[in-house]
MIDOSE-1310 file (N, C-alpha, C; in nm, 2 decimals, decimal comma, always signed):
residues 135
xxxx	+7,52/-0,87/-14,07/+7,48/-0,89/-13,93/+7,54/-1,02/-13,87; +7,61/-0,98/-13,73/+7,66/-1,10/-13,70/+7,59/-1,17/-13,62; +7,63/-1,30/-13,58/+7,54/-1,37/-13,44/+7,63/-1,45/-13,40; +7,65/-1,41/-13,24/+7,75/-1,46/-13,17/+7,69/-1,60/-13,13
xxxx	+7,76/-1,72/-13,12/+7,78/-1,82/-13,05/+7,68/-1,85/-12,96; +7,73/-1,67/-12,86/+7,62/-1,74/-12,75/+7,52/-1,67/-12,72; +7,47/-1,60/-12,83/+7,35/-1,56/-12,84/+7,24/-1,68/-12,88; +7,33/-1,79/-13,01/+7,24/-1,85/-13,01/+7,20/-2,02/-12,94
xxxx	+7,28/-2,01/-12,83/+7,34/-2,10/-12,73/+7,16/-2,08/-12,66; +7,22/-1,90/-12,60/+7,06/-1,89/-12,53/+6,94/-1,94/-12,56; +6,92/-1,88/-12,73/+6,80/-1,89/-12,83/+6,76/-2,01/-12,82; +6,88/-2,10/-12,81/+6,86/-2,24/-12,82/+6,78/-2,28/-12,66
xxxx	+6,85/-2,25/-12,56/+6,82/-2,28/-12,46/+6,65/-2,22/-12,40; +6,59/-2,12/-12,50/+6,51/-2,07/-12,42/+6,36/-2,16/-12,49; +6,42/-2,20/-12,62/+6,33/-2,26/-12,72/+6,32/-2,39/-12,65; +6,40/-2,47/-12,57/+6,44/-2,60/-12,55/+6,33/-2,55/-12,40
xxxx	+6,36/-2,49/-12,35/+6,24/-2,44/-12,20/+6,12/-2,41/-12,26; +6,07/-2,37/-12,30/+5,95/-2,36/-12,36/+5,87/-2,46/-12,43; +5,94/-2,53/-12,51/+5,90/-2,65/-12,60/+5,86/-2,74/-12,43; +5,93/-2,77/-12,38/+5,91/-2,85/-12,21/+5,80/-2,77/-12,13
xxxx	+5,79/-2,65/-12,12/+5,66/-2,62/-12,04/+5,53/-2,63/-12,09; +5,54/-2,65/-12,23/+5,44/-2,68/-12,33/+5,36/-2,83/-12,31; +5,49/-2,91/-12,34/+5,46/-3,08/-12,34/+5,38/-3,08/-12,16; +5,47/-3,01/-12,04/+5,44/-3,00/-11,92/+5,28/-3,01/-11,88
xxxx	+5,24/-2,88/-11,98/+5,10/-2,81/-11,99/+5,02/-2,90/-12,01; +5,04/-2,93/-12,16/+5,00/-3,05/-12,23/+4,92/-3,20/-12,20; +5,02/-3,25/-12,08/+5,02/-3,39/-11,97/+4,99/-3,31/-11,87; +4,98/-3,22/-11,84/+4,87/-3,16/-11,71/+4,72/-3,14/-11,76
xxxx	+4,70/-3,08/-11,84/+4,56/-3,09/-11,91/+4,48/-3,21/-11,96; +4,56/-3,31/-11,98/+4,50/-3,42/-11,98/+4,43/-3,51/-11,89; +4,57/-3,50/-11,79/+4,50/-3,61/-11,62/+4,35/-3,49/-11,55; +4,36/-3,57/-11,49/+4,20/-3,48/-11,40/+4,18/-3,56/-11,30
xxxx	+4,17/-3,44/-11,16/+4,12/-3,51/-11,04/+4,00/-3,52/-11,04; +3,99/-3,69/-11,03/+3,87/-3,75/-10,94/+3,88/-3,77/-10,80; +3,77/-3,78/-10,72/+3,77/-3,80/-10,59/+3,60/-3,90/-10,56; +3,67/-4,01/-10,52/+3,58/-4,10/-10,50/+3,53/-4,08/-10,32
xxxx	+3,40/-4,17/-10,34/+3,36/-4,12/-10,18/+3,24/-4,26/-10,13; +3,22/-4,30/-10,03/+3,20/-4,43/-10,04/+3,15/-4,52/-9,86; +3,10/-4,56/-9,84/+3,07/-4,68/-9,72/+3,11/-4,74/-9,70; +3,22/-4,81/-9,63/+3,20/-4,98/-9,64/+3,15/-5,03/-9,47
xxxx	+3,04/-5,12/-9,55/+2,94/-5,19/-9,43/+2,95/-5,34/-9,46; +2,98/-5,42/-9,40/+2,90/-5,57/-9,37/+2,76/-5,61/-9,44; +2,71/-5,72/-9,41/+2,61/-5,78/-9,49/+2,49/-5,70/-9,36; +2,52/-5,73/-9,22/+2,40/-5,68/-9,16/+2,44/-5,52/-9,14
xxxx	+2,47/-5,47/-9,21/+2,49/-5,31/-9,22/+2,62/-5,24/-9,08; +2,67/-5,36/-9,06/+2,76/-5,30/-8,91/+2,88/-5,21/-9,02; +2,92/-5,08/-8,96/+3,05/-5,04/-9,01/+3,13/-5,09/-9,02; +3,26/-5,12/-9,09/+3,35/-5,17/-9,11/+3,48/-5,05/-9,14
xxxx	+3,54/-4,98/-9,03/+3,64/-4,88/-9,04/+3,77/-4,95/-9,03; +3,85/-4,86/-9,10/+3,98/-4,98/-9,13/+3,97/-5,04/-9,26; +3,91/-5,02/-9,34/+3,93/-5,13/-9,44/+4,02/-5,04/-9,56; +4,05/-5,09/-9,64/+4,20/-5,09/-9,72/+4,13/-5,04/-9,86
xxxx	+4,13/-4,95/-9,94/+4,02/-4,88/-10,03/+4,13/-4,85/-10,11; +4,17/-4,92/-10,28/+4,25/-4,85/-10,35/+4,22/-4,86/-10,51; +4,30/-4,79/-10,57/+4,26/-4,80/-10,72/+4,34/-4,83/-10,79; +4,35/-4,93/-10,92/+4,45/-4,97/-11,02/+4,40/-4,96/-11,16
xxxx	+4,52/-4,93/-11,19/+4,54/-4,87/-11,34/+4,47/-5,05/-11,36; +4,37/-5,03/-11,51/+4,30/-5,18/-11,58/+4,44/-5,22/-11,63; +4,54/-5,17/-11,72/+4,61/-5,20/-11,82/+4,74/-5,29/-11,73; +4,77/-5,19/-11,63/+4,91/-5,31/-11,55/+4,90/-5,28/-11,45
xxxx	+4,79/-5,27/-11,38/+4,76/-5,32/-11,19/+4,88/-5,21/-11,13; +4,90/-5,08/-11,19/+5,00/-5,02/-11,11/+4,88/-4,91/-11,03; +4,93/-4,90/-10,93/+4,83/-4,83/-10,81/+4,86/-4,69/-10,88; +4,69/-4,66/-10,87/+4,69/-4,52/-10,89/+4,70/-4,43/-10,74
xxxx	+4,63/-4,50/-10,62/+4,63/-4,44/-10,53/+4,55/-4,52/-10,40; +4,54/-4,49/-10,27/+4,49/-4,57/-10,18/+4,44/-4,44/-10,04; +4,31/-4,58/-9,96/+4,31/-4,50/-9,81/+4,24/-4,59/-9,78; +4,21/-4,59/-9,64/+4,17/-4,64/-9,52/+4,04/-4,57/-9,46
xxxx	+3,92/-4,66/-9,48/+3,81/-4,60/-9,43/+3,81/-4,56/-9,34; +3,73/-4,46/-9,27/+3,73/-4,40/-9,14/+3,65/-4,51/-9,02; +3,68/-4,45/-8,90/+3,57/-4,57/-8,78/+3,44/-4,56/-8,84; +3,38/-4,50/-8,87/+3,27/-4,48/-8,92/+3,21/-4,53/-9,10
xxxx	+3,31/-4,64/-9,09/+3,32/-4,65/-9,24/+3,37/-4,60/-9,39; +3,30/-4,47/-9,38/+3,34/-4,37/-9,48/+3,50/-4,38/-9,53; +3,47/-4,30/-9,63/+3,66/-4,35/-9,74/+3,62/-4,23/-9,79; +3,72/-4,16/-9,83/+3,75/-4,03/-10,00/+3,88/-4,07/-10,02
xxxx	+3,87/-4,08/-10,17/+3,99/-4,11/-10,22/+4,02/-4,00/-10,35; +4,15/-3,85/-10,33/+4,10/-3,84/-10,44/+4,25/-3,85/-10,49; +4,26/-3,82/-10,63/+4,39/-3,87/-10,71/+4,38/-3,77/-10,80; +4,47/-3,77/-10,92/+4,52/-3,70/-10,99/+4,54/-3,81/-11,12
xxxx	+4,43/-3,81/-11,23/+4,53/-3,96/-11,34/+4,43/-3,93/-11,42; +4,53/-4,01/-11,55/+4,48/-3,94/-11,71/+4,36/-4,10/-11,74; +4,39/-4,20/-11,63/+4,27/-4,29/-11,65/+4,14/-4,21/-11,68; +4,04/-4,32/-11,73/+3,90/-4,32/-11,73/+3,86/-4,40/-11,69
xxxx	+3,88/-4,55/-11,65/+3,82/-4,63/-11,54/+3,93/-4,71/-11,48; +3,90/-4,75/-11,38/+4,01/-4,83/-11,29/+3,94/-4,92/-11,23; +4,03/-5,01/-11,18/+4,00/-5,14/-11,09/+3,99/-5,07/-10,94; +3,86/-5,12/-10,90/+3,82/-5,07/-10,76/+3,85/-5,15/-10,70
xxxx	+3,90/-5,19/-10,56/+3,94/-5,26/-10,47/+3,91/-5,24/-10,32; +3,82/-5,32/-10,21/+3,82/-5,28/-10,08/+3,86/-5,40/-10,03; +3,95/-5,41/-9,92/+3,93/-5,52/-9,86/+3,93/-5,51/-9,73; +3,86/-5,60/-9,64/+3,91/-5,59/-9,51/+3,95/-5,77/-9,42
xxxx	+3,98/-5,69/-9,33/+4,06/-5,92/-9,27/+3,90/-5,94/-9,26; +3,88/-6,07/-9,32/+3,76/-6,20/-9,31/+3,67/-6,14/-9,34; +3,70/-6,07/-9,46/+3,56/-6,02/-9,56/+3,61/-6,07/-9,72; +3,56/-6,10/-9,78/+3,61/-6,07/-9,91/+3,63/-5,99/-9,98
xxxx	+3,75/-5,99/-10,08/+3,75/-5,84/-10,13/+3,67/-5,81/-10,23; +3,61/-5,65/-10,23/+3,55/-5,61/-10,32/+3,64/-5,56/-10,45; +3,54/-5,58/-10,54/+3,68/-5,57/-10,68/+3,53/-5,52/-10,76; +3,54/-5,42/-10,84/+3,47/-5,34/-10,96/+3,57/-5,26/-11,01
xxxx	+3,50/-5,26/-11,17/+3,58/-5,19/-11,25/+3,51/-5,04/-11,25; +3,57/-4,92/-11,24/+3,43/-4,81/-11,21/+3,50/-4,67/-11,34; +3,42/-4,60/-11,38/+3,46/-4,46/-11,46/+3,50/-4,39/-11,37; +3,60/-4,37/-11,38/+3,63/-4,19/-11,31/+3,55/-4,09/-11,37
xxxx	+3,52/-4,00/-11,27/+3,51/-3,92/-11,31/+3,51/-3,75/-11,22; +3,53/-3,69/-11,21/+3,53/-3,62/-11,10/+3,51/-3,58/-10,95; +3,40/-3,60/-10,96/+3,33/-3,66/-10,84/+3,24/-3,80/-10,85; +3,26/-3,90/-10,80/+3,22/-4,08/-10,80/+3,13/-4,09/-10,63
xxxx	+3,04/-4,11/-10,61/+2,94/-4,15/-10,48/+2,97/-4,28/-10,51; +3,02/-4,39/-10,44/+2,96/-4,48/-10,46/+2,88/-4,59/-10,35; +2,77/-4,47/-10,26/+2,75/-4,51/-10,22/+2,75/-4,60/-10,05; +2,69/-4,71/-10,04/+2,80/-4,83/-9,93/+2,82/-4,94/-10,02
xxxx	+2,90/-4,96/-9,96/+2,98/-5,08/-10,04/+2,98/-5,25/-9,92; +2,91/-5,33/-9,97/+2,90/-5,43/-9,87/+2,97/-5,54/-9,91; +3,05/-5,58/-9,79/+3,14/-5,65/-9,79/+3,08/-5,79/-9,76; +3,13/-5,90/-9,82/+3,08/-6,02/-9,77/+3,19/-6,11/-9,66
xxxx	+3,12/-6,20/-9,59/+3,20/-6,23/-9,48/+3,31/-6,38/-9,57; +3,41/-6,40/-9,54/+3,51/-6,49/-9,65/+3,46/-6,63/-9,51; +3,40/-6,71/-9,63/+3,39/-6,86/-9,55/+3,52/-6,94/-9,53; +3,55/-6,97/-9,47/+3,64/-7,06/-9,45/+3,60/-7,19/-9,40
xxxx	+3,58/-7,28/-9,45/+3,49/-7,43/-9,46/+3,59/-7,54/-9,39; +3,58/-7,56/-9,30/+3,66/-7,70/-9,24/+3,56/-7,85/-9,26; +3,63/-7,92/-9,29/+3,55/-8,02/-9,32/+3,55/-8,11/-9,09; +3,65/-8,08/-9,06/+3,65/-8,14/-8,93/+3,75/-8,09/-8,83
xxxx	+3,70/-8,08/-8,71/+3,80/-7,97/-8,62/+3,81/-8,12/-8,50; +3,92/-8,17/-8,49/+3,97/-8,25/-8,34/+4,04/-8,19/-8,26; +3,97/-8,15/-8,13/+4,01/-8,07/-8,00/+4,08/-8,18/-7,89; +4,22/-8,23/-7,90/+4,27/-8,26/-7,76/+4,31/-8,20/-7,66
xxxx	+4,28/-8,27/-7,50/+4,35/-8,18/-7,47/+4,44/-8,23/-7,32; +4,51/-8,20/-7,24/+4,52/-8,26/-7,11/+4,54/-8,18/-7,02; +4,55/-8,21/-6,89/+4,51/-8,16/-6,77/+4,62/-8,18/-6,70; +4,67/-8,08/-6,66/+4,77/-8,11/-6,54/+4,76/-8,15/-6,46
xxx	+4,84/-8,22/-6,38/+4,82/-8,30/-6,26/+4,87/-8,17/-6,15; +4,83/-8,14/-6,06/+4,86/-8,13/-5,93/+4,92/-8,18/-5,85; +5,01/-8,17/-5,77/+5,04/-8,27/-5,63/+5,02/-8,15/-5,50
């Protein structure tokens, strides 16, 4: 019994596609969407929409994913990663950022998330000033 060339060219080729939809399968079964869901408010509870909501890999700070809270505060963030916990991050201008390490896990409440206001401390402010003359 003979075997042509490119019979086993194919055989080769179909084994080489399948061994890859496998590994494919494989790293698809592994990651799992979470979708995080969340507040962010100020210290006296005012909303804070707009603010900058993302997530990083613990191991090398590479972004898993990001969004922008609604006017209403609220954020969903959902992603697709083979993580189990990540660096939580909110920030907004003249608040401090919020930073937690949190589990993924499918579905995440976390709630409101209160931002503190970033001090900025001047030891002394000198106001000059001058007045135009008129004629």
């Amino acid at each position: 019994m003979a075997c042509s060339i490119n019979s086993v060219g194919k055989e080769h080729t179909i084994r080489t596609y399948l061994f890859l939809i496998v590994i494919f399968i494989g790293f698809s079964a592994i990651s799992q969407e979470v979708s995080l869901k969340g507040k962010v408010v100020d210290t006296s509870g005012a909303l804070l929409g707009s603010a900058t909501v993302y997530l990083e890999k613990i191991a090398d700070s590479s972004l898993i994913g990001y969004t922008i809270s609604k006017a209403n505060g609220e954020f969903e963030l959902s992603e697709k990663t083979t993580e189990r916990k990540a660096n939580l991050y909110i920030s907004f201008a003249g608040f401090q950022t919020y930073q937690n390490v949190i589990e993924l896990k499918e579905e995440v409440d976390l709630g409101n998330i209160i931002l503190d206001i970033q001090e900025n401390s001047l030891d002394e402010i000198f106001l000059t000033g001058k007045a135009l003359l008129s004629e």
